[in-house]
Phi, psi and omega in degrees: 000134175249143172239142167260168227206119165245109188091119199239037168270245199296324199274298198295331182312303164311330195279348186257344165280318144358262188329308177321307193287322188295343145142348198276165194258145184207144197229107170251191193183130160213193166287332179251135184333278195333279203316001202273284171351354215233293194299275239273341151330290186291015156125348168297130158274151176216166215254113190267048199181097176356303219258262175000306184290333173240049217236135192078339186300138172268334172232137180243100172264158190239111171213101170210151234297313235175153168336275196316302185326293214303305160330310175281314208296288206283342218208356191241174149106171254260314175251052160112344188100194183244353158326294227289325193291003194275176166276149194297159179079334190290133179290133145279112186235133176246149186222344176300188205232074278192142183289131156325281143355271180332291196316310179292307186323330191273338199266300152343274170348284168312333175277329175279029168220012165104355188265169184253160179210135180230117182259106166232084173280166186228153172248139174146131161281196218273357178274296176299329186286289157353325202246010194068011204247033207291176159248148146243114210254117216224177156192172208124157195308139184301305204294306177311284218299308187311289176312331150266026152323309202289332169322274185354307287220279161344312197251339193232171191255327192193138177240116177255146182229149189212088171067205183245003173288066192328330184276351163296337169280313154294348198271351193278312192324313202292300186312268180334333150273014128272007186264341177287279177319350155288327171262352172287313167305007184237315145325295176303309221274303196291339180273324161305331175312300226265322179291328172285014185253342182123008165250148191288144190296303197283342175289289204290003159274353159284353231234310203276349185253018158217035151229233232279011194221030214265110157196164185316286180332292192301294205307271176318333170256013190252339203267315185308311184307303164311284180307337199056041187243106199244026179199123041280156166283123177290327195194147200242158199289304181289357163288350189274349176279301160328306204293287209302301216281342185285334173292334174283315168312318185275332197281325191278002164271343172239021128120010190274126164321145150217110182265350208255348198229014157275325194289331197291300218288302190313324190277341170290317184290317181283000174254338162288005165260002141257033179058024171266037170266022194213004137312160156283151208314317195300018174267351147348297187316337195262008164277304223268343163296316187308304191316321197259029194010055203248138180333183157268328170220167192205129166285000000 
């Protein structure tokens, strides 16, 4: 299969070097020089153009920021974008983390050129994704999914499939970064607690993510906290923003309450009003120390 590979940030890059090692042909493209450059070391054609990059492909993954990238990248620019170059039949697997609403649209698109469309965000940071062990959480047509299994197969540890509706992937991907983001507020909030009494927030986050609280989540962003090591970013804070508000969206489109994610959505909004969006997502913990007027660590 040749595929093109959109987008080289944190995640796509490891994930298209993967692909790389495993022996499939790829052709990328991203915005910025370097990563293609990277890529095309290990054995990468590169694209000087979306619509390059995806021109011939038989399969096009897409790992790009956000609605709008994604919208320019696949469907806009003088030459149609990279939607327009592929060949009828050819699969589209989005794997970003993407508005329901975005998701249909794109299924729409895809169809009226002739394309297959697969919505696969994935869960796991840039260690896993490195290491192949992603979750992929995918939907779309069965038949679509069975052939790229094997990509799958490559970048992830478990391909979960959740029906034939490509936006049921996103919405668990969405469900699932607000269940990440309940727990760094919930971490930030109980460890300020415990600090604003004379313990140090890293003694009770060491105390709880290695007992009743020994899981990836906890462990790793509770650990990020303790320390206050919020750079490089694994995940960047205003993608943990995005995420909160795409999640609020999806729930008032089927009437579902969430009170929980107007508090997540505020609390967010006060650490991008400290320029703390381009941190890893745990520096959020730094809303509930500003609020208790409390140090940033403590011994």
């Amino acid at each position: 299969m040749n595929i093109g590979f959109l987008g080289l940030g944190t995640m796509g890059a490891p994930m298209a070097r993967n692909l790389l090692k495993a022996g499939f042909a790829l052709r990328v493209w991203n915005r910025s020089r370097g990563p293609v450059d990277a890529l095309t070391s290990a054995g990468a054609t590169p694209g000087a153009t979306p619509a390059a990059a995806a021109r011939g492909a038989d399969i096009l993954i897409a790992m790009l920021a956000d609605d709008d990238t994604s919208r320019a990248v696949l469907c806009e620019g003088d030459d149609g974008g990279a939607l327009g170059a592929l060949p009828r039949g050819a699969i589209v697997v989005n794997m970003a983390t993407v508005s329901l609403a975005f998701a249909r649209e794109m299924v729409a698109r895809c169809e009226s050129l002739g394309l297959r469309y697969l919505a696969a965000p994935v869960l796991g940071r840039v260690t896993v994704a490195e290491a192949g062990k992603l979750n992929i959480l995918v939907a779309g047509d069965t038949s679509v999914i069975d052939t790229v299994q094997p990509i799958f197969d490559v970048l992830g540890q478990r391909t979960w499939r959740f029906g034939d509706s490509p936006e049921r992937a996103n919405v668990v991907k969405l469900a699932a970064n607000f269940m990440i983001a309940s727990a760094i507020e919930s971490m930030s909030e109980a460890a300020a607690l415990a600090q604003g009494h004379g313990v140090a927030g890293a003694d009770f986050l060491d105390m709880m993510t290695t007992t009743i609280f020994a899981t990836p989540v906890y462990t790793g962003y509770g650990a990020a906290i303790a320390k206050e090591v919020f750079e490089p970013a694994g995940f960047k804070l205003a993608l943990g923003a995005k995420d909160v508000r795409l999640a609020l969206l999806a729930g008032e489109a089927a009437n579902v309450p969430m009170p929980f994610g107007t508090v997540l959505r505020d609390n967010h909004l006060d650490s991008l009003a400290h320029d703390e969006g381009q941190l890893d997502w745990a520096a959020l913990s730094r809303v509930a120390l500003r609020r208790a007027g409390l140090p940033r660590t403590q011994s």
